[in-house]
N, C-alpha and C positions, 0 to 999 in steps of 0.2 A: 302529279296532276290528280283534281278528286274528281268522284265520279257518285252517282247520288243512284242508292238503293233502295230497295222495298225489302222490308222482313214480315213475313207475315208466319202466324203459329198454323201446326197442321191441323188437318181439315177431320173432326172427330167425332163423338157423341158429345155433346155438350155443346157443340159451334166452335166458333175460329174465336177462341179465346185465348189469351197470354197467363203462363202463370206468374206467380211471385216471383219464381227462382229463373224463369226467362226472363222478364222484365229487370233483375239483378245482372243478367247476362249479357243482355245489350248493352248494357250499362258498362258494362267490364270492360267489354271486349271493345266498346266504341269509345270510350274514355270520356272523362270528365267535362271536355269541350265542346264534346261532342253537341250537333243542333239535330234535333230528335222532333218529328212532325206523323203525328197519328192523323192521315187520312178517310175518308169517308169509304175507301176500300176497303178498310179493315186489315191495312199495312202501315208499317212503320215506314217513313221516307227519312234516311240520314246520308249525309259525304263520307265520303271514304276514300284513301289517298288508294290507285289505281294499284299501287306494287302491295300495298295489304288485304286487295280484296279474297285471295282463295283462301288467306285464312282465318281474317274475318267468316266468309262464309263458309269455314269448315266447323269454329267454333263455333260458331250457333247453330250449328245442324246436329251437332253433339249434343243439344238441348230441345231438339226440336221444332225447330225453326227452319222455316225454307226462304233463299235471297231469290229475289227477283232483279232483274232493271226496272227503274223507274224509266216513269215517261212516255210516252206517248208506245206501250203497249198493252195488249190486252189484263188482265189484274188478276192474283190468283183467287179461286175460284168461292165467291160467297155464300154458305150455305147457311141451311136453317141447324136447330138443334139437337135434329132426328130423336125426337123424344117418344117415338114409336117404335125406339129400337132400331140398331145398328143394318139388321137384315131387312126387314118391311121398309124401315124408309130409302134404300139402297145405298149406305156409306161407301159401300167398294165401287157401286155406279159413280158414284161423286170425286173419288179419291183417281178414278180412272178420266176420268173429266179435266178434273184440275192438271194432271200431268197433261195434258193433250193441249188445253189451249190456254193458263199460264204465262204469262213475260212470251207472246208474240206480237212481234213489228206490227201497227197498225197505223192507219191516217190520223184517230184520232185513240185517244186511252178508252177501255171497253169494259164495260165491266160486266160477267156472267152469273146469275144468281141460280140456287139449288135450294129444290124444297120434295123433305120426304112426302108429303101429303099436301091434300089440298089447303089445309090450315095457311100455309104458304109463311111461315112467320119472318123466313127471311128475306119477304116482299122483290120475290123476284119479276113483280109484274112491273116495278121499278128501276130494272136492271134494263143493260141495252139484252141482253135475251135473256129470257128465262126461263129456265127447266122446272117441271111441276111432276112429281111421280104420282101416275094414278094407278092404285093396285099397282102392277106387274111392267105396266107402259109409261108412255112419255107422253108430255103434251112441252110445246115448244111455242115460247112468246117472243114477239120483236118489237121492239123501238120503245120500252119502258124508259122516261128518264124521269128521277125523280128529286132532281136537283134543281133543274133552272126556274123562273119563274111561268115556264111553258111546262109544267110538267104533267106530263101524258102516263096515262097506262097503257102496257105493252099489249100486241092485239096476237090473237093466236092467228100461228103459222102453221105448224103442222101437228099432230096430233095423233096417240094410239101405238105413236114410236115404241120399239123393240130396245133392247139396253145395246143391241150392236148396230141397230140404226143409226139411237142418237149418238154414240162414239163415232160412226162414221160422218155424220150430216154437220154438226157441231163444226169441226176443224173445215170441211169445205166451206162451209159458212164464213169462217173468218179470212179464209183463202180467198174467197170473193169480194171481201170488203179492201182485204190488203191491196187485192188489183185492181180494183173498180173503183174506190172510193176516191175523192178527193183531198188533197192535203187539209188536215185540222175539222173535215168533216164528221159532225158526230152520227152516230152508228144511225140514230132515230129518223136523220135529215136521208141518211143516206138508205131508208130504207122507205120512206116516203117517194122518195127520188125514184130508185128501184121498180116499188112495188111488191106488194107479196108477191103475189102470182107471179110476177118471172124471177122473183129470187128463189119460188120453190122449183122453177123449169131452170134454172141455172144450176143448183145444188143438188137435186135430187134427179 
């Protein structure tokens, strides 16, 4: 029985980029037949027969790569290129981000953007939320979509966040959508629907 995965490269100074020798490795490891689909997540989406999967996903972790599930879960974590340096733009806030909300169950797929500065280059005003570091805090945006033919910029929600704020506020945020939301409803509908104000007197 197959079952369809997301590979995406880890999350670094330079952005979520693939090397040569990754890109060789998918390759390898997913074979020759493989039907290989580079999404707007900035993951790879391929099948994989269900009894191959841990070691598919042990051999490409051996190169640096992380598997997720595909499909209607949150996506792992899109950052910019912290090109202010690894400390200033908060890679470990980022790296601590992506482990936390990563491939979770959702109504509809979610996708969360990260940007060291305000430069914002990995347009996470675009994203269904987005993280923006300013100096030392956080500012927090909702309902970015910047795919459909309605596409909106994300409006800020909370802001001045602490680095253990936004690790705690983040994950209830999706915890809320997971319970509230409607089946296939996207994050941005669903936070119109909402509302700021009682999604910040829900979460926080």
């Amino acid at each position: 029985m197959g079952m369809k995965i997301a590979i995406a490269p880890l999350i670094g100074v330079g952005g979520n980029r693939f090397t040569a020798e990754q890109w060789r490795t998918v390759g390898s490891v997913l074979g020759d037949e493989a039907h290989i689909e580079f999404t707007p997540f900035r993951q790879l989406y391929a099948d994989v027969e269900e009894e191959r999967f841990d070691d598919v996903r042990d051999r490409l972790a051996e190169k640096g790569l992380d598997v997720y599930p595909a499909g209607f879960f949150s996506k792992s974590l899109i950052a910019c290129q912290f090109c202010r340096g690894a400390e200033e733009a908060g890679l470990s806030t980022a790296l601590k981000l992506n482990e936390l909300v990563a491939g979770r169950a959702l109504p509809h797929p979610l996708k969360v953007g990260y940007a060291g500065c305000a430069n914002a280059t990995s347009e996470p005003l675009f994203q269904d939320i987005g993280i923006v570091k300013m100096k030392d805090r956080f500012d927090v945006y909702l309902g970015g979509d910047g795919k459909s033919i309605r596409a909106s910029v994300g409006q800020l929600w909370l802001s001045g966040l602490t680095e253990a704020e936004l690790l705690e506020t983040i994950p209830k945020l999706l915890a809320h959508f997971r319970d509230n939301g409607k089946k296939k409803e996207r994050f941005s509908r669903f936070v119109g629907r909402m509302t700021m104000e009682r999604l910040r007197e829900a979460v926080r």
